[in-house]
HTML snippet that shows the backbone in 3Dmol.js (N, CA, C, O; Angstrom):
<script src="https://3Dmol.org/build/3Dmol-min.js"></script>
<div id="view" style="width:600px;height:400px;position:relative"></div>
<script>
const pdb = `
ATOM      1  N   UNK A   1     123.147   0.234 -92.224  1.00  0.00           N
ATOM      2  CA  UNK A   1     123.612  -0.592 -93.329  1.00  0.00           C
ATOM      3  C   UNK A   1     124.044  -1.966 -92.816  1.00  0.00           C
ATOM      4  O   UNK A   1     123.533  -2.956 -93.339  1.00  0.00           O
ATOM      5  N   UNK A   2     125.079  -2.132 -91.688  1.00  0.00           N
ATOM      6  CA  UNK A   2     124.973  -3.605 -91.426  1.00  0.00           C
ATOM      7  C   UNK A   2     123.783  -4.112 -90.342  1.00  0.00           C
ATOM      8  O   UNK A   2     123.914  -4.821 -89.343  1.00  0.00           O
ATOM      9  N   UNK A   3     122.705  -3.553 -90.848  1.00  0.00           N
ATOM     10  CA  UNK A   3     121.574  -4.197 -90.668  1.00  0.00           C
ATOM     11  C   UNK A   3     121.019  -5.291 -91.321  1.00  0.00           C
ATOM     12  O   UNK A   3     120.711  -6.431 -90.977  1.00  0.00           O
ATOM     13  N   UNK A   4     120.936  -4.180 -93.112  1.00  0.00           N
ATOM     14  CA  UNK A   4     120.756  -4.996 -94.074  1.00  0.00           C
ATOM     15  C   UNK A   4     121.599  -6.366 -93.959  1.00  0.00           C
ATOM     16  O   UNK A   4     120.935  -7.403 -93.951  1.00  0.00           O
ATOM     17  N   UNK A   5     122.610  -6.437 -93.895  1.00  0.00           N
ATOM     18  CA  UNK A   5     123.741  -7.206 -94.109  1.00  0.00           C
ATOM     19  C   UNK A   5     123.332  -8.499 -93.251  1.00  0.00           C
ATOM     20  O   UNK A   5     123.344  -9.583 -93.834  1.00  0.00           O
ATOM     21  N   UNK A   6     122.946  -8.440 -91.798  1.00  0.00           N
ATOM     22  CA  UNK A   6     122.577  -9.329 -91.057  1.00  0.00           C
ATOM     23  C   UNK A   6     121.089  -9.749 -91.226  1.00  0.00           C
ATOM     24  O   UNK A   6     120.840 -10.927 -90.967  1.00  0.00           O
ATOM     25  N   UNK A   7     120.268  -9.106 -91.548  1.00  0.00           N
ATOM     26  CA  UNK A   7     119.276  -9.716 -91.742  1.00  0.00           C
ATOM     27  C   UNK A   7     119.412 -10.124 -93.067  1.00  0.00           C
ATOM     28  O   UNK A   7     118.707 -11.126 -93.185  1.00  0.00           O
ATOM     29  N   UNK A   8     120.058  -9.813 -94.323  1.00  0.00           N
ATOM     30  CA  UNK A   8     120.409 -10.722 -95.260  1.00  0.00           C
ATOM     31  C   UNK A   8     120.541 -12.353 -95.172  1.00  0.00           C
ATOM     32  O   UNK A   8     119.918 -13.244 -95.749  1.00  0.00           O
ATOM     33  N   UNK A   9     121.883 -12.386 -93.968  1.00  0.00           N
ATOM     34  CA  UNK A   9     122.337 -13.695 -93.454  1.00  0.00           C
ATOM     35  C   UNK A   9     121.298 -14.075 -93.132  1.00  0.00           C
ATOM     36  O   UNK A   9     120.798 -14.679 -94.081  1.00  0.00           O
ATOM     37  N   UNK A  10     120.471 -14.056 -92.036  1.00  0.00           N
ATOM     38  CA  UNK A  10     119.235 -14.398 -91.294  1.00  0.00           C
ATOM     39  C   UNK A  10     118.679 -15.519 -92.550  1.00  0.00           C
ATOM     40  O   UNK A  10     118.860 -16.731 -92.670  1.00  0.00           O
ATOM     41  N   UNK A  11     117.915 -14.502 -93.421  1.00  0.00           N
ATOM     42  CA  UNK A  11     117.317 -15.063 -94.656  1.00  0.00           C
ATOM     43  C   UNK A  11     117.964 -15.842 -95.615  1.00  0.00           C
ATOM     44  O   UNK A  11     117.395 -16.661 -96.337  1.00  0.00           O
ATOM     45  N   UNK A  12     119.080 -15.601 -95.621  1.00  0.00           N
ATOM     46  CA  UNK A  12     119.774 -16.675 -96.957  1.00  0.00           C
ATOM     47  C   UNK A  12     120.170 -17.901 -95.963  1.00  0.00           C
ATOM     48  O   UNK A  12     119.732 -18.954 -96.425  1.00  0.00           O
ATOM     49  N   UNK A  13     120.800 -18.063 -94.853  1.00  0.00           N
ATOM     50  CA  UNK A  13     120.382 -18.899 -93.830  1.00  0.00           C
ATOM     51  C   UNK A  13     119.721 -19.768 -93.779  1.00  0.00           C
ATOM     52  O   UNK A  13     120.108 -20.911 -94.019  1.00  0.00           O
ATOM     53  N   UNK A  14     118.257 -19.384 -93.373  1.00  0.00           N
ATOM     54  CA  UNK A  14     117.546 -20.112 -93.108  1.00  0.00           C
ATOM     55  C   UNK A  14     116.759 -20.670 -94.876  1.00  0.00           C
ATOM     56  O   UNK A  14     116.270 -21.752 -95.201  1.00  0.00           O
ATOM     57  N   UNK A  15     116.893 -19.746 -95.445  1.00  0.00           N
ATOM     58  CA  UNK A  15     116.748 -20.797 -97.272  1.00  0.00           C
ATOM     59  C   UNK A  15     117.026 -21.798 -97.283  1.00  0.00           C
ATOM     60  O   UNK A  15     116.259 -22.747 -97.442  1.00  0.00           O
ATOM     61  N   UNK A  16     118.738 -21.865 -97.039  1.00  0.00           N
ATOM     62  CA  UNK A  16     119.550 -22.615 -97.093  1.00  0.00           C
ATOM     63  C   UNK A  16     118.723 -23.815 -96.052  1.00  0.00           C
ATOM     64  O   UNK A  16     118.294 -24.783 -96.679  1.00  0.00           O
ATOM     65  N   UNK A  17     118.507 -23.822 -94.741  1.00  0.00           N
ATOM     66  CA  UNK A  17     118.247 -24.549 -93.988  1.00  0.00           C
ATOM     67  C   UNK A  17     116.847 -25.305 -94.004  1.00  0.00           C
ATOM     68  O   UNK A  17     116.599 -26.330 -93.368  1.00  0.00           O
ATOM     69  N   UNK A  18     115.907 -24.566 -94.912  1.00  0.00           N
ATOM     70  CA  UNK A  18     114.829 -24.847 -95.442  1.00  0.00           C
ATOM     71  C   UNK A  18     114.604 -26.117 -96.914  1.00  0.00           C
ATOM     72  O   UNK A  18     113.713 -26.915 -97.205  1.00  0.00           O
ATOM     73  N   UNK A  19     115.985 -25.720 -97.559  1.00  0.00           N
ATOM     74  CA  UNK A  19     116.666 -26.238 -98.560  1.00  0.00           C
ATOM     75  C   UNK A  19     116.647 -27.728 -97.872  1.00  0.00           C
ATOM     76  O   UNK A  19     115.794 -28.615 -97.858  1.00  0.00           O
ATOM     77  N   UNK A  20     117.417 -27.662 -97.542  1.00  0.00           N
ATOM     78  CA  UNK A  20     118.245 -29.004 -96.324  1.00  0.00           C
ATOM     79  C   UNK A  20     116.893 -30.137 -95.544  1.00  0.00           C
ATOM     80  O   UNK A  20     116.994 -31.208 -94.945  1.00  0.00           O
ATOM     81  N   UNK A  21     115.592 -29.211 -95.942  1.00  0.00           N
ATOM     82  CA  UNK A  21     115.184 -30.049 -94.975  1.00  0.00           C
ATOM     83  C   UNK A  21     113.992 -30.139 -95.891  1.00  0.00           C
ATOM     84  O   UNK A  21     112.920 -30.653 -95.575  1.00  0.00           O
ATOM     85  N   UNK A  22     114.231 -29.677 -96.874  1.00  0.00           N
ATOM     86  CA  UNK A  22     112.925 -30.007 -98.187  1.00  0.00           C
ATOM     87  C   UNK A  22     111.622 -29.270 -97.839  1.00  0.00           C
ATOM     88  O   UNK A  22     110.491 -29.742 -97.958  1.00  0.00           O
ATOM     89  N   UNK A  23     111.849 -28.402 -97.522  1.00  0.00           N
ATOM     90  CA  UNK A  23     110.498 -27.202 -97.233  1.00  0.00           C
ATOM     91  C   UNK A  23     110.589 -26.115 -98.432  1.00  0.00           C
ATOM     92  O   UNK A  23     111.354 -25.155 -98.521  1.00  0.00           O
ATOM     93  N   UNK A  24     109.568 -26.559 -99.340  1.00  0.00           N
ATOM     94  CA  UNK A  24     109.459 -26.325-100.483  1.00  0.00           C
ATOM     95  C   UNK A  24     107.957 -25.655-100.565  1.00  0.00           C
ATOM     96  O   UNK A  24     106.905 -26.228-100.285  1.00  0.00           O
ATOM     97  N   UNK A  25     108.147 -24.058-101.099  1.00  0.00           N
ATOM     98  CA  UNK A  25     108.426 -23.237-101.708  1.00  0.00           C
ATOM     99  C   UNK A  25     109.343 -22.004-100.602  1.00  0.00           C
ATOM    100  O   UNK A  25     110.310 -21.293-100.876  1.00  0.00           O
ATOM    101  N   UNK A  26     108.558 -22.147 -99.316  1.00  0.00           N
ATOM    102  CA  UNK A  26     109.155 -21.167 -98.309  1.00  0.00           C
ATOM    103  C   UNK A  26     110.615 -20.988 -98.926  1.00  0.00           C
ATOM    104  O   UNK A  26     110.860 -19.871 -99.382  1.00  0.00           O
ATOM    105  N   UNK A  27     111.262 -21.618 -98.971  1.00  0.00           N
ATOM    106  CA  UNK A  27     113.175 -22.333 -99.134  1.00  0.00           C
ATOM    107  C   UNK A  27     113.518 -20.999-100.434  1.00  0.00           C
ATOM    108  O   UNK A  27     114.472 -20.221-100.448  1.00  0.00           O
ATOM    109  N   UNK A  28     112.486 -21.095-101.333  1.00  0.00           N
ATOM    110  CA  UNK A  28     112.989 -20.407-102.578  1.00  0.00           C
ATOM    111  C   UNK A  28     113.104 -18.712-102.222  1.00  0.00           C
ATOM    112  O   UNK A  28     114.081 -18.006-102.473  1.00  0.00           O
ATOM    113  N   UNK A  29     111.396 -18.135-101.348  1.00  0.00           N
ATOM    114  CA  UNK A  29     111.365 -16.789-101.125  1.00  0.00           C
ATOM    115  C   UNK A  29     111.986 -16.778-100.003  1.00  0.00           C
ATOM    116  O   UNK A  29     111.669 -15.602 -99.822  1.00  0.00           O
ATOM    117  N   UNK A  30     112.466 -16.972 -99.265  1.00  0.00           N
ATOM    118  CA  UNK A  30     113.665 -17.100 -98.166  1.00  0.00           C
ATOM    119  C   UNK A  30     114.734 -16.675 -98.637  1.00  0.00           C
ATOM    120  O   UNK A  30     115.049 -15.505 -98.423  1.00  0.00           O
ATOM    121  N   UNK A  31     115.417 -17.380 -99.268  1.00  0.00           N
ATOM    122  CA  UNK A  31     117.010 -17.158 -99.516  1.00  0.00           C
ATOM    123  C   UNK A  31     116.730 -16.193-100.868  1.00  0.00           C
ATOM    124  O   UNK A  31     117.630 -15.386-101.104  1.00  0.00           O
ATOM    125  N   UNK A  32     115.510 -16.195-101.831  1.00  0.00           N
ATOM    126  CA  UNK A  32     115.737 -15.076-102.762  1.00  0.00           C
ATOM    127  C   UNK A  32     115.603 -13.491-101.806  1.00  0.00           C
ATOM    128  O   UNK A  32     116.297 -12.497-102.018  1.00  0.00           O
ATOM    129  N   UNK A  33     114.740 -13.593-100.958  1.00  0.00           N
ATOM    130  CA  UNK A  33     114.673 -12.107-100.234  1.00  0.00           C
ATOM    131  C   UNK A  33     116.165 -11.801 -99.606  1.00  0.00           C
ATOM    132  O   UNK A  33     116.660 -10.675 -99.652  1.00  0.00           O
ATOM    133  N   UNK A  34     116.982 -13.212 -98.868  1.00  0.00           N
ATOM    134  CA  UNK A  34     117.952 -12.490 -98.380  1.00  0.00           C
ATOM    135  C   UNK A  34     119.431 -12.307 -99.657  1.00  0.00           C
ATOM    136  O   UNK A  34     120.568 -11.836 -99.629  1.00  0.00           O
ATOM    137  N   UNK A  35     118.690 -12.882-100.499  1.00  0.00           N
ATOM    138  CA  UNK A  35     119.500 -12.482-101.785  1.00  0.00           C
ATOM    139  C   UNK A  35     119.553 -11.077-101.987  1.00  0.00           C
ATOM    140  O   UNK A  35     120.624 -10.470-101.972  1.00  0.00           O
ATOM    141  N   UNK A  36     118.284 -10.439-102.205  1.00  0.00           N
ATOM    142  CA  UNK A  36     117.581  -8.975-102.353  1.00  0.00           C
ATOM    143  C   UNK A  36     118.871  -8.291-101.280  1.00  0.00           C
ATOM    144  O   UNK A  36     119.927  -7.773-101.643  1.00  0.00           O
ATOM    145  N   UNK A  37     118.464  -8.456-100.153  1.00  0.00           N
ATOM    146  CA  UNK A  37     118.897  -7.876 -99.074  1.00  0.00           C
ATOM    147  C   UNK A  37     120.322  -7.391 -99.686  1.00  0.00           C
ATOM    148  O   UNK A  37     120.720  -6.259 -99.959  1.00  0.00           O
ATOM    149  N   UNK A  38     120.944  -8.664 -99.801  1.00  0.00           N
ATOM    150  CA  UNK A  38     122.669  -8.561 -99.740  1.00  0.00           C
ATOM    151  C   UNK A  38     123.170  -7.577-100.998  1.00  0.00           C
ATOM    152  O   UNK A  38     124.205  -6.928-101.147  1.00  0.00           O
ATOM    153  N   UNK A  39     121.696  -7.792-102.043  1.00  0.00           N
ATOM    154  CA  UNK A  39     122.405  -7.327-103.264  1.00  0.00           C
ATOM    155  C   UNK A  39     122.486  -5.844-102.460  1.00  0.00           C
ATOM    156  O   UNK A  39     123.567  -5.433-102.037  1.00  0.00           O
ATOM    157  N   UNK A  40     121.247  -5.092-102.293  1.00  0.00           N
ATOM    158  CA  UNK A  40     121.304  -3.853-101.856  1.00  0.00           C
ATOM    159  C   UNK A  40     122.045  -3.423-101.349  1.00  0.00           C
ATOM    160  O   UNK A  40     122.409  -2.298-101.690  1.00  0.00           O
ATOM    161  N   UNK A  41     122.712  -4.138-100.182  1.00  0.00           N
ATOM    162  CA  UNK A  41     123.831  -4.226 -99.235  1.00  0.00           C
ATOM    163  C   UNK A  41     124.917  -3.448-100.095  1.00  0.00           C
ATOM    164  O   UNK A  41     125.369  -2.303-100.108  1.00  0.00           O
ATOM    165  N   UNK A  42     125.085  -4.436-100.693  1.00  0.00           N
ATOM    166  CA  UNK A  42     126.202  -4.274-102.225  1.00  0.00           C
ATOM    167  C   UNK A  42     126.588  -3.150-102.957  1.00  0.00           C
ATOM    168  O   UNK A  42     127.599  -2.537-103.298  1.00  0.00           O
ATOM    169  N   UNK A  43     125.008  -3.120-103.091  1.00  0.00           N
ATOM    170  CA  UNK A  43     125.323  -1.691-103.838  1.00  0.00           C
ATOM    171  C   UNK A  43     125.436  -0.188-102.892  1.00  0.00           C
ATOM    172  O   UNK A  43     126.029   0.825-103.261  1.00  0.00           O
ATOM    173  N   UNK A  44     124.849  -0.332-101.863  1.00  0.00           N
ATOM    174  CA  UNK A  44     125.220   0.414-100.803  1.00  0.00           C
ATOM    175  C   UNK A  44     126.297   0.830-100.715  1.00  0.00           C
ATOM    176  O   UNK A  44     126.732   1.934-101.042  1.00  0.00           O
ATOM    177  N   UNK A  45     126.838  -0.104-100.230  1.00  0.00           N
ATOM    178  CA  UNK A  45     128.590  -0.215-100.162  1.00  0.00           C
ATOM    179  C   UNK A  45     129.362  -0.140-101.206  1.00  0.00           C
ATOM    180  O   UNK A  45     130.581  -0.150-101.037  1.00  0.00           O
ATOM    181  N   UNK A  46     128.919  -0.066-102.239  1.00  0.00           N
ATOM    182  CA  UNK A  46     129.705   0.004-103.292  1.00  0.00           C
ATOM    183  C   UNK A  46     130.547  -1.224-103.481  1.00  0.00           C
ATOM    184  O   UNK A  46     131.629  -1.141-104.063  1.00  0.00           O
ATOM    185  N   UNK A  47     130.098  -2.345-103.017  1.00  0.00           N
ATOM    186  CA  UNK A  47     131.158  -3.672-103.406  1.00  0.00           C
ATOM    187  C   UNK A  47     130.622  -4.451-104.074  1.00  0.00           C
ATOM    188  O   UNK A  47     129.693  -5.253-103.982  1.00  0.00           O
ATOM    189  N   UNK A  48     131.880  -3.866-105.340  1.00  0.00           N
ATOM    190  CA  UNK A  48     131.202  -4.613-106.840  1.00  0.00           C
ATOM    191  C   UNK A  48     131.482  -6.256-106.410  1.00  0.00           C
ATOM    192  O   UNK A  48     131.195  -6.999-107.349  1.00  0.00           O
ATOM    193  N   UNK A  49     131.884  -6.841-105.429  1.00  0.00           N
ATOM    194  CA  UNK A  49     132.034  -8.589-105.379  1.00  0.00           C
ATOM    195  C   UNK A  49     130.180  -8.779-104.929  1.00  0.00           C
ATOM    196  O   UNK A  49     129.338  -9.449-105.527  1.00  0.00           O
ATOM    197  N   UNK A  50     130.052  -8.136-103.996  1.00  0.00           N
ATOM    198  CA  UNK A  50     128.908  -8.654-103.363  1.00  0.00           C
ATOM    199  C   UNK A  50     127.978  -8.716-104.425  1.00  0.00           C
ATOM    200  O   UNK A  50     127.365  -9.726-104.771  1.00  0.00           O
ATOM    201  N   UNK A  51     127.846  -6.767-105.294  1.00  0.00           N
ATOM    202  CA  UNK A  51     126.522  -6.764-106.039  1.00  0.00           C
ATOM    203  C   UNK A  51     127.044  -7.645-106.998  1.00  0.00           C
ATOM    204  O   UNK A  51     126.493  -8.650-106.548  1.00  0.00           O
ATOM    205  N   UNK A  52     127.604  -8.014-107.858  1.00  0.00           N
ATOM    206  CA  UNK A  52     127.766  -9.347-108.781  1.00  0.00           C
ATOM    207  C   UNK A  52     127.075 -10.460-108.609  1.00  0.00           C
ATOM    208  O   UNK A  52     126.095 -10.819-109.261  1.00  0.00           O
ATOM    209  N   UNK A  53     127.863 -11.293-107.264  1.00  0.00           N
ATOM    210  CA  UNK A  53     127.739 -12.517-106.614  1.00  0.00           C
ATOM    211  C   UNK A  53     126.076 -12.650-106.207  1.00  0.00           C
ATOM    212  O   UNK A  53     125.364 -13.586-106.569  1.00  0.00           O
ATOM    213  N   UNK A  54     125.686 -11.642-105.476  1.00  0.00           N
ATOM    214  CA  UNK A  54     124.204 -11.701-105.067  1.00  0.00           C
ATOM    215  C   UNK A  54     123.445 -11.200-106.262  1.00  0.00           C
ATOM    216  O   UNK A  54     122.465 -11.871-106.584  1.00  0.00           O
ATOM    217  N   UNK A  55     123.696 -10.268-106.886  1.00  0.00           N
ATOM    218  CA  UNK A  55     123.154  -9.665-108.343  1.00  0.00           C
ATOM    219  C   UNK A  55     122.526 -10.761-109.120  1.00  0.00           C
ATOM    220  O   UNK A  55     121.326 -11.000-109.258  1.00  0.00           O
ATOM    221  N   UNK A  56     123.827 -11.548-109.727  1.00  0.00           N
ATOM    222  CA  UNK A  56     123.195 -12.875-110.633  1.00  0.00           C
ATOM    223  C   UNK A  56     122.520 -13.900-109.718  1.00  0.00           C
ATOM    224  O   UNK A  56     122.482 -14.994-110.282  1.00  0.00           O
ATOM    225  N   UNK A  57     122.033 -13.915-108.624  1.00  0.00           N
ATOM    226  CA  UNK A  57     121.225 -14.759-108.302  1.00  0.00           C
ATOM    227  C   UNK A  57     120.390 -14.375-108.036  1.00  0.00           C
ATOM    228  O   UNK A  57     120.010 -15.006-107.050  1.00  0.00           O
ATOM    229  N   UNK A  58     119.308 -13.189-108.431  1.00  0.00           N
ATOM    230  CA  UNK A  58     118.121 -12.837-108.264  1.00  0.00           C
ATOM    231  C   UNK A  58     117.051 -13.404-109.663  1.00  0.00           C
ATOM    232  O   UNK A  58     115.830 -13.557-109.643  1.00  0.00           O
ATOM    233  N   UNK A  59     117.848 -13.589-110.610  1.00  0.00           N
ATOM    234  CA  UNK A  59     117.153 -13.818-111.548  1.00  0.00           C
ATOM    235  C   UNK A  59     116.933 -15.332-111.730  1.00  0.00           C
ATOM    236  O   UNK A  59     115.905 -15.704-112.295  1.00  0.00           O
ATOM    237  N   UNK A  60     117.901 -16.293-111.254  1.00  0.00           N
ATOM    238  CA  UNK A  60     117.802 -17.758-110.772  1.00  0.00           C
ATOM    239  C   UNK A  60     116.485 -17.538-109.452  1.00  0.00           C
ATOM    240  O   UNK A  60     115.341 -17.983-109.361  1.00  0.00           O
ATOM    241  N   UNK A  61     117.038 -16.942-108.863  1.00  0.00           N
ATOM    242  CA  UNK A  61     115.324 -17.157-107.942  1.00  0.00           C
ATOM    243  C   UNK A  61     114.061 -16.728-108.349  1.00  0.00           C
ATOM    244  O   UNK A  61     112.980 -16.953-107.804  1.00  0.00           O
ATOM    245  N   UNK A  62     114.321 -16.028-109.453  1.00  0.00           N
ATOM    246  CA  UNK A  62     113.205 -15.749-110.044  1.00  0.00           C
ATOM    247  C   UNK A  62     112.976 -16.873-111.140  1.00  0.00           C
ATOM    248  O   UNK A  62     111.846 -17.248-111.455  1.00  0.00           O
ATOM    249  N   UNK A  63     113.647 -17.164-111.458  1.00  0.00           N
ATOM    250  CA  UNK A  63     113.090 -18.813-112.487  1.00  0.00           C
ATOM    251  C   UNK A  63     112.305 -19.590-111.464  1.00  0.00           C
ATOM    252  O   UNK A  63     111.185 -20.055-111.675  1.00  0.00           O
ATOM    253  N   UNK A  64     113.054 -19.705-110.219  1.00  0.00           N
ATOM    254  CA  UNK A  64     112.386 -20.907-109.365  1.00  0.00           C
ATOM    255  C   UNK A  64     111.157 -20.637-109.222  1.00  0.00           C
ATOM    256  O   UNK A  64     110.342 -21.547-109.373  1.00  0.00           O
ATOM    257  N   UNK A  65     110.636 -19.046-108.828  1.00  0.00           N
ATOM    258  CA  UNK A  65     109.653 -18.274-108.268  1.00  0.00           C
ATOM    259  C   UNK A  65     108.574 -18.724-109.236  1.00  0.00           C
ATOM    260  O   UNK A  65     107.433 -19.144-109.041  1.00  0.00           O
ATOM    261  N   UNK A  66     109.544 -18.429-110.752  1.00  0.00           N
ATOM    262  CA  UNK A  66     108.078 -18.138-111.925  1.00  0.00           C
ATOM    263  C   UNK A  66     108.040 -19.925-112.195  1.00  0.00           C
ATOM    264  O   UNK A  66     106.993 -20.316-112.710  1.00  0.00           O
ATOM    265  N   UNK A  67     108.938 -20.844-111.932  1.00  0.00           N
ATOM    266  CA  UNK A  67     108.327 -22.103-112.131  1.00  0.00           C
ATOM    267  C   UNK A  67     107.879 -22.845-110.775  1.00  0.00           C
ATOM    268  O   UNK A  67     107.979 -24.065-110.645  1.00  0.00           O
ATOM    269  N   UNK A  68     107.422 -22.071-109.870  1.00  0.00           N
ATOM    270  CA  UNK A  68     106.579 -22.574-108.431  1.00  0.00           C
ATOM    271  C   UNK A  68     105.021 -22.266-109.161  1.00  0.00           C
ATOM    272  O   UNK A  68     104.063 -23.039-109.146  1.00  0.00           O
ATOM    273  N   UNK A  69     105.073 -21.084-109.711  1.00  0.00           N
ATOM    274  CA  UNK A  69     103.974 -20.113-109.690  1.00  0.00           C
ATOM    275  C   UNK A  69     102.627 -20.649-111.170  1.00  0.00           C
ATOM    276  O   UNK A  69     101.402 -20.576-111.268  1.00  0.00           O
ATOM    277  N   UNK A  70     103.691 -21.130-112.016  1.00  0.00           N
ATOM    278  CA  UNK A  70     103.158 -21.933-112.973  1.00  0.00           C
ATOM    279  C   UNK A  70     102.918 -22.904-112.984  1.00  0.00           C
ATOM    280  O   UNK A  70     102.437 -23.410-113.998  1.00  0.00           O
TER     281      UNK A  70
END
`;
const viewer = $3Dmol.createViewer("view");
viewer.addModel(pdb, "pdb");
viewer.setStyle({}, {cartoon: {color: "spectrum"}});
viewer.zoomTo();
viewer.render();
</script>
C-alpha cells in the first residue's frame, strides 16, 4: 500500500512539473494517473481526506482529457 502512495507522488509530481514547463498533453495523464493512484490509496486506507481531495479531481482531469481528445 505505500507503494501506491509513492508512486502516486512520482506521478502527480512530475504533472505538476510537466505543468511548469508547458508539456502539454503528457502534464494532464500524468498527474490524472497519479490522481487515480492516491484516490485508491484513499480508499485503501480508509482516509475519507485523501479519497475526497483526490476523488474530486478525477473528473476535472477528465474534462481536460475529454477536451484534449476533442
Amino acid at each position: 500500500m505505500n507503494k501506491i502512495k509513492w508512486v502516486g507522488t512520482i506521478f502527480v509530481l512530475s504533472g505538476i512539473l510537466f505543468t511548469n514547463l508547458n508539456i502539454y498533453p503528457i502534464n494532464i495523464f500524468t498527474h490524472g494517473f497519479g490522481v487515480i493512484l492516491w484516490t485508491a490509496y484513499g480508499i485503501i486506507s480508509k482516509d475519507k481526506a485523501i479519497s475526497t481531495n483526490f476523488g474530486f479531481q478525477i473528473p476535472l482531469f477528465g474534462l481536460g482529457i475529454a477536451n484534449y481528445l476533442t
